[in-house]
C-alpha positions in Angstrom: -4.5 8.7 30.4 -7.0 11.3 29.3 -5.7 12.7 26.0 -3.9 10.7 23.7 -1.6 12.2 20.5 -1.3 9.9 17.6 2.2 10.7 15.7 1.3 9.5 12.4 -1.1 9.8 9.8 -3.9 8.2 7.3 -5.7 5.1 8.5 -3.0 4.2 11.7 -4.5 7.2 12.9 -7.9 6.4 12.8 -7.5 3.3 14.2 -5.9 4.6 16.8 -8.5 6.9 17.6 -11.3 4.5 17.4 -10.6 2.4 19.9 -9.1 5.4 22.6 -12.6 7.0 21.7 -13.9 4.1 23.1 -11.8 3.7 26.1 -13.0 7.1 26.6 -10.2 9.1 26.0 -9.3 12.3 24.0 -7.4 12.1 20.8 -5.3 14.8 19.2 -3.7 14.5 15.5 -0.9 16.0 13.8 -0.2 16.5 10.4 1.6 18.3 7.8 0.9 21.2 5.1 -0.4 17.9 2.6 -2.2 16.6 5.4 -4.3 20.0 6.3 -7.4 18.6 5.4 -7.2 14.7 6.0 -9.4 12.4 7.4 -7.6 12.0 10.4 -6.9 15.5 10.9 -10.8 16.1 10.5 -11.7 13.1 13.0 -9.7 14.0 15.9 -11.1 16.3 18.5 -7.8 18.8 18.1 -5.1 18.5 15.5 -1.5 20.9 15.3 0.3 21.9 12.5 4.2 20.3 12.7 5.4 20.8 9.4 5.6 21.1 5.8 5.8 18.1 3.9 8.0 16.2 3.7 7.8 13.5 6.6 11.6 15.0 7.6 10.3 18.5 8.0 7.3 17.3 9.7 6.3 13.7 11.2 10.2 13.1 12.2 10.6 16.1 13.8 10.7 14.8 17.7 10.5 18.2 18.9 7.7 19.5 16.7 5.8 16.0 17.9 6.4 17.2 21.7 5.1 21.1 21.3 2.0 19.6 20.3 1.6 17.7 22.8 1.8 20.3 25.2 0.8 23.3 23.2 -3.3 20.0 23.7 -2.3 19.0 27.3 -2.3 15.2 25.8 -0.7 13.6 28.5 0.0 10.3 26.0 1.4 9.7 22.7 0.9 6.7 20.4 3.4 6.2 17.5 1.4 4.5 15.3 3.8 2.1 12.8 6.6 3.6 10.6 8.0 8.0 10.7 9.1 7.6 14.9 7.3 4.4 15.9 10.6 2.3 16.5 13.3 5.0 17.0 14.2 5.1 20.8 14.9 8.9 21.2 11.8 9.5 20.4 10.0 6.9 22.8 13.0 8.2 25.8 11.8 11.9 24.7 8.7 11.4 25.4 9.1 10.2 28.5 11.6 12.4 29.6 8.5 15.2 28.9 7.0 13.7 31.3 4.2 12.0 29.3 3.5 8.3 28.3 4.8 6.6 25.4 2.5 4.1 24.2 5.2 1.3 23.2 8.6 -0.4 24.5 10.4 2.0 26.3 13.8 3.6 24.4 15.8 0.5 26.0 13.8 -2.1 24.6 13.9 -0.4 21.3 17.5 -0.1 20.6 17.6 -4.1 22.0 15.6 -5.2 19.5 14.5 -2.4 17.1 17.7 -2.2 14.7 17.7 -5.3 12.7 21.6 -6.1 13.6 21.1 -6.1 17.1 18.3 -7.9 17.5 19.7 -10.7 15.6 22.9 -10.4 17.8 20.3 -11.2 20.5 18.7 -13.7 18.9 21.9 -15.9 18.5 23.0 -15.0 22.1 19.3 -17.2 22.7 19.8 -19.9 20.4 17.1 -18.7 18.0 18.3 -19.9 14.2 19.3 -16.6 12.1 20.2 -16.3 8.8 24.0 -15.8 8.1 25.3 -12.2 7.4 27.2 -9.7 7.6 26.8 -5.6 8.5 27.4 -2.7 6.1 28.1 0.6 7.7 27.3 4.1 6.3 30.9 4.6 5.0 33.0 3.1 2.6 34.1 -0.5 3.0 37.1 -1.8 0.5 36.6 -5.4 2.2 32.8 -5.5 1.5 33.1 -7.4 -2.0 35.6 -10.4 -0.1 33.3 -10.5 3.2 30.0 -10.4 0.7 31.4 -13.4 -1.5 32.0 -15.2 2.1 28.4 -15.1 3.1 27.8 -16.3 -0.6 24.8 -15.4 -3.0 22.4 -14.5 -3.9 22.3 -11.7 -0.5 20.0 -9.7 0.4 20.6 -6.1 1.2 18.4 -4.7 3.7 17.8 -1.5 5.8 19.1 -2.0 9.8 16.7 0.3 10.8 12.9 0.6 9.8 10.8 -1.9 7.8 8.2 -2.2 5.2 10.5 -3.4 2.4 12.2 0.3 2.3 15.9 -0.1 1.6 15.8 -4.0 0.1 17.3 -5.3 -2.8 18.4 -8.8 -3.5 21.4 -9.2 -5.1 22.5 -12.4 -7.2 26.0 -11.5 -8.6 29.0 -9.2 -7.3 28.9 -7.0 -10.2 25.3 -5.5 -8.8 26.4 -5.0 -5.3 27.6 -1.8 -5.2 24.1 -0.3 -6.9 21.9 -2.0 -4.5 24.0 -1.6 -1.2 24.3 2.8 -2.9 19.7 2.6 -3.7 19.2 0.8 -0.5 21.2 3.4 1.3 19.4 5.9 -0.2 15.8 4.5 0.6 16.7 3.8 4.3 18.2 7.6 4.7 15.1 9.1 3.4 12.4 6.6 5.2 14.1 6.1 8.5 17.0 8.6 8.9 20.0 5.5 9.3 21.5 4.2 6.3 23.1 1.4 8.4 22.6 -2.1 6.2 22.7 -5.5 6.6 23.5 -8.3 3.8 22.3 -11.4 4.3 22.1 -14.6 2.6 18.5 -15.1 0.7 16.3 -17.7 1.3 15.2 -19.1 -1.6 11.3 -19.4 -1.9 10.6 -18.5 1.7 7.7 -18.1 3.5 7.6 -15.4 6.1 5.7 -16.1 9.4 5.9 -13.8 12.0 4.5 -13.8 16.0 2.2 -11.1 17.9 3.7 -11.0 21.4 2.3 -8.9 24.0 4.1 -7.9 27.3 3.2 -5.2 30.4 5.0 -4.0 33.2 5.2 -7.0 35.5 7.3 -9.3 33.9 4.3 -11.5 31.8 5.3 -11.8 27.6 2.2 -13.9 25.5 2.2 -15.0 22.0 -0.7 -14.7 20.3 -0.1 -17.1 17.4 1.3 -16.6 14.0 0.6 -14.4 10.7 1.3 -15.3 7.2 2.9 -12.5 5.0 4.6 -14.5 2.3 2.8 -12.1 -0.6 4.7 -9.2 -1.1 5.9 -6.4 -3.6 9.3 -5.3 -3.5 9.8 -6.7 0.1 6.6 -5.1 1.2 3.7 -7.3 2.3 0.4 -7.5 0.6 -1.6 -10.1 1.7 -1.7 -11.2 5.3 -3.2 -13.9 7.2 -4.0 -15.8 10.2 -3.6 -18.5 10.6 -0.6 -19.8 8.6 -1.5 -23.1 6.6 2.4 -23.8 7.2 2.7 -24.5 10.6 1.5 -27.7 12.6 1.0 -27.2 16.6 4.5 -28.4 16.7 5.9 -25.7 14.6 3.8 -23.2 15.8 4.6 -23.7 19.3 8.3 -23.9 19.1 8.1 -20.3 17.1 5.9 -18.7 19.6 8.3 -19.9 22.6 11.1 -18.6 20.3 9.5 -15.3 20.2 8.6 -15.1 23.6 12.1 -16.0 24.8 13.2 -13.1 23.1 10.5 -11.2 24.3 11.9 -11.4 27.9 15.3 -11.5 27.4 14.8 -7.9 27.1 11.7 -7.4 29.3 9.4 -6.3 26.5 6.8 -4.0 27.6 4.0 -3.5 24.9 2.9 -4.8 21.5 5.8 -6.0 18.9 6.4 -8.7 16.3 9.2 -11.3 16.0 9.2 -12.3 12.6 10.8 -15.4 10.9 10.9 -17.1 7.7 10.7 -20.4 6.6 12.7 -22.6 4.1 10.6 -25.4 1.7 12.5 -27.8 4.2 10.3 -26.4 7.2 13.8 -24.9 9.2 12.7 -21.2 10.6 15.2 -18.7 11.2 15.0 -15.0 12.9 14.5 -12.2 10.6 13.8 -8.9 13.0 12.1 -7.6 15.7 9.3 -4.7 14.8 8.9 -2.9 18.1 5.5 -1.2 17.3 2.2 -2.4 15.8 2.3 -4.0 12.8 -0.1 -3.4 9.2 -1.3 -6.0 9.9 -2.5 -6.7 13.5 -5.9 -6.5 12.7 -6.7 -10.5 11.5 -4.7 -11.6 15.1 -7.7 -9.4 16.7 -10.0 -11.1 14.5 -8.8 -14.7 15.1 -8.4 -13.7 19.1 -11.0 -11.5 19.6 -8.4 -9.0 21.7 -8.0 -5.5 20.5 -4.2 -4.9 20.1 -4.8 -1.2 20.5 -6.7 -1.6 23.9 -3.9 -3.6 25.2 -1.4 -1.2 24.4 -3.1 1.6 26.2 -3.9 -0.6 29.1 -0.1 -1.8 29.1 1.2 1.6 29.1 -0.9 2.6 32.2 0.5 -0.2 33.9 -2.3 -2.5 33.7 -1.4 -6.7 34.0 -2.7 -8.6 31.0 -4.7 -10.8 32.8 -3.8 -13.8 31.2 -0.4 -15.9 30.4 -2.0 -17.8 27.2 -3.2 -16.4 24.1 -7.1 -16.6 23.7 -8.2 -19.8 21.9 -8.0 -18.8 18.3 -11.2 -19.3 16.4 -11.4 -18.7 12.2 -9.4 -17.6 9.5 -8.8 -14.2 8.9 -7.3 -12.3 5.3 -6.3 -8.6 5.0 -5.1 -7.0 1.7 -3.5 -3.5 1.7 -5.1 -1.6 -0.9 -2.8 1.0 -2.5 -2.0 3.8 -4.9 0.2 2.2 -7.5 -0.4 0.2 -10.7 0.7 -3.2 -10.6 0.4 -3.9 -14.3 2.9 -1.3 -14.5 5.8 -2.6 -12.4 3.7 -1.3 -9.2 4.5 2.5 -10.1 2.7 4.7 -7.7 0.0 6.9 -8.3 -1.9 9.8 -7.6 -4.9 11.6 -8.2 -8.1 12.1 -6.6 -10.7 9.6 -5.2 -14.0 10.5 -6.2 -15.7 8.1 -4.4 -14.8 5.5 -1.5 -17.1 2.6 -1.2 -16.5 -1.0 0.3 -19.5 -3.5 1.4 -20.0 -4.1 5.1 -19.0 -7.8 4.8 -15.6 -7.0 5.3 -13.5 -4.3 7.9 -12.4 -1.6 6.1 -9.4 0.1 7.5 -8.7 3.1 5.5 -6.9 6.4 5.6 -9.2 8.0 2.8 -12.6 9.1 2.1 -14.7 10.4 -1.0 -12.7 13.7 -2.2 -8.9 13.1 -0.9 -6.0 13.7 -2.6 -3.6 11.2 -3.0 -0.1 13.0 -3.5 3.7 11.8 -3.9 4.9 12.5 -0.3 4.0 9.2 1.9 3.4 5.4 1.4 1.2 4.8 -1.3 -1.4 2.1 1.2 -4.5 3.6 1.0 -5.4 1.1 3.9 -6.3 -2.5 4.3 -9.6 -4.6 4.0 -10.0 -7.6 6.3 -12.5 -10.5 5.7 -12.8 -13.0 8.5 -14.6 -16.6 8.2 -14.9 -19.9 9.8 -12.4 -21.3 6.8 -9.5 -20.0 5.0 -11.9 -20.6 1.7 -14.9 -18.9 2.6 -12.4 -15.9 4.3 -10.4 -15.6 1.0 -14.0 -15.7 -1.2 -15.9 -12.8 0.9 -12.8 -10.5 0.8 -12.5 -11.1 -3.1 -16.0 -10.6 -3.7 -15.9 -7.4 -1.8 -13.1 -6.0 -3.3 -14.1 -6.7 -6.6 -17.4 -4.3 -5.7 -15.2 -2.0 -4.3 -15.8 1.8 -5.6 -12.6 3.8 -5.8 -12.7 6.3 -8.8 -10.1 8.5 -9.7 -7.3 6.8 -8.4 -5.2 3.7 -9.9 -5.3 0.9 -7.4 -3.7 -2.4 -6.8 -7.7 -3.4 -5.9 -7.9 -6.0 -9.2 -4.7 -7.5 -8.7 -5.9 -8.2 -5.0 -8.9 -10.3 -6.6 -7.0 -12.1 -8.9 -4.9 -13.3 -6.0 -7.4 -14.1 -3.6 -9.1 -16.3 -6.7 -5.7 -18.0 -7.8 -5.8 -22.2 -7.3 -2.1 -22.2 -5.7 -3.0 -19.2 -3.1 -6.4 -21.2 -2.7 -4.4 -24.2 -1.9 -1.8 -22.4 0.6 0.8 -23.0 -1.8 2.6 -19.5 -0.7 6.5 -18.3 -1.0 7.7 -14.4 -1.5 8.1 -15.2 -4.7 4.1 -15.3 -5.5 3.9 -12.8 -7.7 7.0 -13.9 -9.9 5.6 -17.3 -10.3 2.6 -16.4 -11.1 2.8 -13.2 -13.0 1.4 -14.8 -16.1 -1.9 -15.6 -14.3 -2.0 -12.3 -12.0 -1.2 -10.1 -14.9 -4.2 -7.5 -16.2 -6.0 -9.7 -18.8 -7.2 -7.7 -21.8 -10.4 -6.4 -21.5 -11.4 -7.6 -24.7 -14.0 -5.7 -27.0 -17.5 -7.0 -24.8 -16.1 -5.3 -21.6 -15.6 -2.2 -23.0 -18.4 -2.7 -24.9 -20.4 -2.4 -21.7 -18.4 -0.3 -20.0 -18.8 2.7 -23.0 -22.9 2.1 -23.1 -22.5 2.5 -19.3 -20.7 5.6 -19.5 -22.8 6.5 -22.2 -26.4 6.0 -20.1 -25.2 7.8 -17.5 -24.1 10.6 -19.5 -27.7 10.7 -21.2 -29.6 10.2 -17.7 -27.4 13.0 -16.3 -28.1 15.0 -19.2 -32.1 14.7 -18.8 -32.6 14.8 -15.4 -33.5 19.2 -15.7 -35.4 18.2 -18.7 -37.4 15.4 -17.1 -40.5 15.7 -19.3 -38.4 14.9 -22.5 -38.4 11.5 -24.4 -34.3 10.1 -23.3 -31.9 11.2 -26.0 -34.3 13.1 -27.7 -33.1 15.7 -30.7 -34.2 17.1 -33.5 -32.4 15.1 -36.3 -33.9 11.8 -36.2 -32.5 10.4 -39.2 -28.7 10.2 -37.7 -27.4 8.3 -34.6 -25.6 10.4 -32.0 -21.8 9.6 -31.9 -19.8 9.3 -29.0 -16.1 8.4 -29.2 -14.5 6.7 -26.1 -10.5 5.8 -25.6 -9.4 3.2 -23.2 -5.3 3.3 -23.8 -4.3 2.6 -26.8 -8.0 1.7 -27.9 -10.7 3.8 -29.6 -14.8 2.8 -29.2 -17.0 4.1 -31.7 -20.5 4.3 -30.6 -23.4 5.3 -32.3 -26.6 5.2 -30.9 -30.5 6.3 -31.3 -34.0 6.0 -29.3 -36.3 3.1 -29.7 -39.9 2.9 -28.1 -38.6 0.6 -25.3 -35.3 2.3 -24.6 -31.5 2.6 -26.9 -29.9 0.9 -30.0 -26.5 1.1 -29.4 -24.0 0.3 -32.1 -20.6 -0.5 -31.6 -17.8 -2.9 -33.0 -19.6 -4.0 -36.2 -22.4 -5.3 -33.3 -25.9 -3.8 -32.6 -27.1 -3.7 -28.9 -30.5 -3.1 -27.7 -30.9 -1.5 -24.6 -34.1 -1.1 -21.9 -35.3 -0.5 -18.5 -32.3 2.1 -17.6 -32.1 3.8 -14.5 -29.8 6.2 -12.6 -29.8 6.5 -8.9 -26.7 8.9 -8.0 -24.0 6.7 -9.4 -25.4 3.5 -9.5 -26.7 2.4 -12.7 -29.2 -0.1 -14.0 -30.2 -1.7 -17.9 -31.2 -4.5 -19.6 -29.3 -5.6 -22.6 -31.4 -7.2 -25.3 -34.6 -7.2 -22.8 -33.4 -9.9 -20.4 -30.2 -9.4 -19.2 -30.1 -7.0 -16.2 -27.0 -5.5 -15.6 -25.8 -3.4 -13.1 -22.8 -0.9 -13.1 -21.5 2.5 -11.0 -20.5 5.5 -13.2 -18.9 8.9 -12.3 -17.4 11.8 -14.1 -14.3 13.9 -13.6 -13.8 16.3 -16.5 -13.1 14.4 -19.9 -13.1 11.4 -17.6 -15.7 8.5 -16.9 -15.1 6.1 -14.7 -17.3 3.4 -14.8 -17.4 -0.5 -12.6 -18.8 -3.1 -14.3 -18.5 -7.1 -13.4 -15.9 -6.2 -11.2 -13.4 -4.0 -13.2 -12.7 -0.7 -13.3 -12.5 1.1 -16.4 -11.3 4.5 -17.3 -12.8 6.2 -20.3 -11.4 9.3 -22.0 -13.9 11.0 -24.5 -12.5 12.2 -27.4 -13.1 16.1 -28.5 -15.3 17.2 -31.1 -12.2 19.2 -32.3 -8.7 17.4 -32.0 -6.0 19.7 -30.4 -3.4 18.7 -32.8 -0.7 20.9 -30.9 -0.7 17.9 -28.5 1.6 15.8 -30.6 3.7 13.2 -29.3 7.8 14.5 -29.3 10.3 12.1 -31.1 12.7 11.1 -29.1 10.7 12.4 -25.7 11.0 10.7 -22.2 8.1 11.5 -19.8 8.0 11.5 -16.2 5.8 7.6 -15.4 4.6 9.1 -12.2 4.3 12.3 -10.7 8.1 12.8 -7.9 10.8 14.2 -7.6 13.9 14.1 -9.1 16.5 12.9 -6.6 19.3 12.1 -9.8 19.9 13.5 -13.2 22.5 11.1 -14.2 23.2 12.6 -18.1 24.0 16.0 -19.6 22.6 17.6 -22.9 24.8 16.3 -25.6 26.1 13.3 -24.3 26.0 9.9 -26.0 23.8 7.2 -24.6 23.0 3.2 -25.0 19.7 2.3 -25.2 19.0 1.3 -21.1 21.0 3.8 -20.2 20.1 5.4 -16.3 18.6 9.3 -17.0 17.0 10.5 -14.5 15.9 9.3 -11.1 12.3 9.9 -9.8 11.3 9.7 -6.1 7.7 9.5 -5.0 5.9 7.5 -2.0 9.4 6.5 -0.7 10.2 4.8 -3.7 12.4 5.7 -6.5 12.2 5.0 -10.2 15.0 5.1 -12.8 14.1 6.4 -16.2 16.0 4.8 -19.1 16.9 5.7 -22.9 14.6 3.4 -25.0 16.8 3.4 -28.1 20.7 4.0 -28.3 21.5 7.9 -29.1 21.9 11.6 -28.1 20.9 13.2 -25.1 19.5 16.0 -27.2 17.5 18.2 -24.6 17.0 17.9 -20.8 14.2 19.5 -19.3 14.5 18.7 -15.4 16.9 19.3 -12.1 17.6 17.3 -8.8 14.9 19.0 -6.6 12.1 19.4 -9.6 8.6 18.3 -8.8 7.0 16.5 -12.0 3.5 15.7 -12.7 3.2 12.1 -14.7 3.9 12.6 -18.1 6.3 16.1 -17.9 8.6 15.8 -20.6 11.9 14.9 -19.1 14.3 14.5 -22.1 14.9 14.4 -25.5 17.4 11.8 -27.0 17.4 10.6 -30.4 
């Protein structure tokens, strides 16, 4: 193997790259018209156009995926995780082009890579599964009577794929037929197969899943367990390893499950069994992911292996070398940091970063650097940050720490909501289920900043802004002007909140005035972003400001605050429209369910936004008319686009 293609994007890529850079082998990229400028694109040593894009017109298309590997000579392909990574025409095509596929061969993949068949398997083994039953893409006039025999709640789940796309849980009959129609739709656009399975849910589950390893001469390992109970709309969060959960007992008996399964179907190459567990301890067989996972990289740092070297070495035909995992030392946590706002029912955003900055006590896997552009067209993960310690304690405390000293401008991320998990007494105490985040929403919810915060954060923004300011005029006094008798005004608005500053020189540095209470302020200094004062002479603070138009973005005692500075002159032809719904997030409409004219409830479906393989229904908020409708199925909205008018 001498030049390796990766078939995906963002920070797989990378990864992938790092370690075949290593191993001493060339890397190629793809990527897609978004994609022409992306860090992984810029880090290989040749990338090739496949597409526009959409990941159907681009990082799907086998063939495209295949001319560049032979339009580079790469005699190799790695699939990364998620577009092609478990579909077996693409692992058979590749070898059929004569090249290596670095994963389970086609075979292997249609064993155990569709979600019904791999539990079909598992049963054949004895492993527990869950009790279910299979939806197919057409209509089914028995699928209420078979549903009601499994019994809910259910859980209605994509066959093919993973990464929560395609899951909805339903509790009644009456919502079945909406979730099994949006889960179909979610599985068809993220993985081409809108085959489905229902199954009965768990209630309060943990889900545990085992890193096996197999090559070509018959040899399947375990390398222990991960914890992934934390997740978002089916889609994991925060990972670990190991799991509090299991004893040696328990642990053991999973791995042998998993391994068992493993060669049943001669697995060659890296995959995951995952399970989940019931309060009462049971386990029972979820799926097979035939491909790396998110979140392989805390097994590497509790084993010491690097999952990406023994891929490569497996698909040259290398042995292991060993029958047993590697004694596993530590704890290890990752988070995946992403695009979306999780005070606001995890919408995703977009934007761009102005800045990427994480502290070297962690590893920091990501798919983005200072300047990219975070669009609507892939999965919002910006990449994941992995802190590894002797304890589970001092693990969960460094990754906090750093991620609450992470610098990410421009871009709404799931970062403080991380931190706020990470910190909580229940996760401290391993007292995990999938349903975290519903438990606990009252203590993981954004708390108000409160009036000091953005007290600091606007005299932030506002030193920066005068240092900035100064810095060609060096010689001059800071703030200087020629109207001494008045304090300057600045006007900051944070949401629904306006700050009032005023604020004049002293001999020793700033009065600042704001909220009825005077500040004094010394000792300030700007170094690029980073920003130093004192506050009333002996309280050194530190903070990190930048810029971007209107915009200031400033990090202060571990949130991030956005600052919009009000105009000199109002434009009063920006008036709120009565009656007006507006796009939450930039998409694209996949569904405009009303027509102008027609009379609504309030709650009542309108339009349907897709964006990051997600969709989003927009509702009437009051009972009335649909009065005006400003978008079509196909439309490309920015956040906030007026969508319709009903009143």
């Amino acid at each position: 193997m001498k030049k390796l293609l990766i078939a995906n994007r963002g920070e797989i890529a990378l990864r992938v790259m790092r370690t075949a850079r290593a191993m001493g082998i060339a890397t190629v990229a793809v990527y897609s018209d978004a994609d022409i400028d992306a860090p992984h694109v810029r880090a290989a040593d040749e990338a090739v156009r496949i597409g526009p894009a959409p990941a159907r017109e681009s990082y799907l298309v086998i063939s495209n995926i295949l001319d560049a590997a032979r339009i580079t000579g790469a005699d190799a392909i790695h699939p990364g995780y998620g577009f092609l990574s478990e579909n077996a025409d693409f692992a058979d095509a590749v070898v059929e082009a004569g090249l290596t596929f670095v994963g389970p061969p086609g075979a292997v993949i249609r064993a155990l890579g569709g979600k019904r068949a791999a539990k079909q398997l598992a049963q054949q083994h004895g492993v527990p599964v869950v009790p279910g039953l299979d939806v197919a893409a057409g209509a089914d006039p028995t699928l209420a009577e078979r549903a009601n025999q499994v019994g809910y709640p259910l859980l209605v789940k994509a066959s093919a794929g993973g990464g929560g796309k395609g899951m909805r849980i339903v509790r009644a009959e009456a919502e079945l037929a909406e979730a099994i129609e949006r889960a179909r739709g979610e599985a068809l656009s993220s993985f081409g197969d809108a085959t489905l399975l229902l199954e009965r849910y768990v209630e309060k589950p943990r889900h545990i899943e085992i890193q096996i390893l197999g090559d070509q001469h018959g040899t399947v390992v375990h390398l222990y367990e991960r914890e992934c109970s934390i997740q978002r709309r089916h889609q994991k969060i925060v990972e670990e390893a190991p799991s509090v959960a299991l004893d040696p007992a328990r642990r053991e008996a999973m791995g042998q499950a998993a391994v068992a399964l493993g060669k049943a179907v001669g697995y060659v190459g890296a995959g995951t069994v995952e399970f989940i567990t019931d309060p009462a301890g049971n386990f029972y067989f979820l799926e097979v992911n035939t491909r790396l996972q998110v979140e392989h990289p805390v097994t590497e740092a509790i084993t010491g292996l690097d999952l990406v070297r023994e891929q490569i070495r497996i698909a040259r035909g290398e042995p292991l070398g060993y029958t047993t995992a590697p004694p596993a030392r530590g704890w290890a946590i990752e988070v995946r940091l992403c695009a979306e706002d999780a005070d606001r029912d995890f919408l995703p955003t977009t934007g761009t970063l102005h800045a990427v900055e994480l502290p070297e006590t962690v590893r920091a896997d990501l798919g983005v650097v200072a300047g990219s552009e975070i669009g609507i067209h892939y999965d919002s993960m910006l990449g994941k940050v992995i802190a590894y310690a002797p304890t589970r304690t001092e693990a969960a405390q460094v990754l906090a720490r750093a991620l609450a000293t992470a610098w990410l401008p421009g871009v709404v991320t799931n970062r403080e909501l991380l931190v706020r998990i990470l910190s909580h007494p229940a996760f401290l105490a391993g007292e995990l289920h999938t349903h975290f985040l519903d438990q606990h929403a009252g203590d993981l919810g954004q708390p108000g900043l409160g009036l000091d915060r953005l007290r600091v954060a606007a005299i932030a923004a506002t030193l920066a802004g005068i240092e900035r300011r100064r810095e060609p005029l060096a010689f001059a006094a800071p703030g200087w002007r020629n109207v001494h008798a008045a304090d300057q005004a600045v006007v900051f608005t944070h949401g629904e909140t306006e700050l009032q500053l005023g604020y004049h020189p002293t001999a020793s540095g700033f009065e600042f005035a704001i909220g009825g209470k005077t500040t004094p302020i010394s000792h300030v200094s700007l170094v690029g972003d980073a920003l130093v004062f004192t506050e009333y002479g002996n309280h050194r603070r530190r903070a990190r400001v930048t810029r971007a138009g209107a915009r200031t973005y400033v990090l202060a005692d571990g949130l991030l605050t956005t600052l919009l500075e009000a105009p000199r002159f109002p434009d009063h032809a920006a008036e709120v429209i009565k009656g007006g719904l507006v796009a939450p997030m930039p998409g694209k409409v996949v569904k405009v369910l009303v027509s102008v004219d027609q009379v609504v409830e309030a709650g009542t479906a309108l339009v349907v936004l897709e964006a990051m393989k997600m969709e989003h229904t927009v509702r009437a908020s009051e009972a009335g008319t649909v009065r005006e409708l400003h978008v079509a199925i196909g439309d490309q909205v920015d956040a906030d686009r007026l969508l319709a008018v009903v009143t």
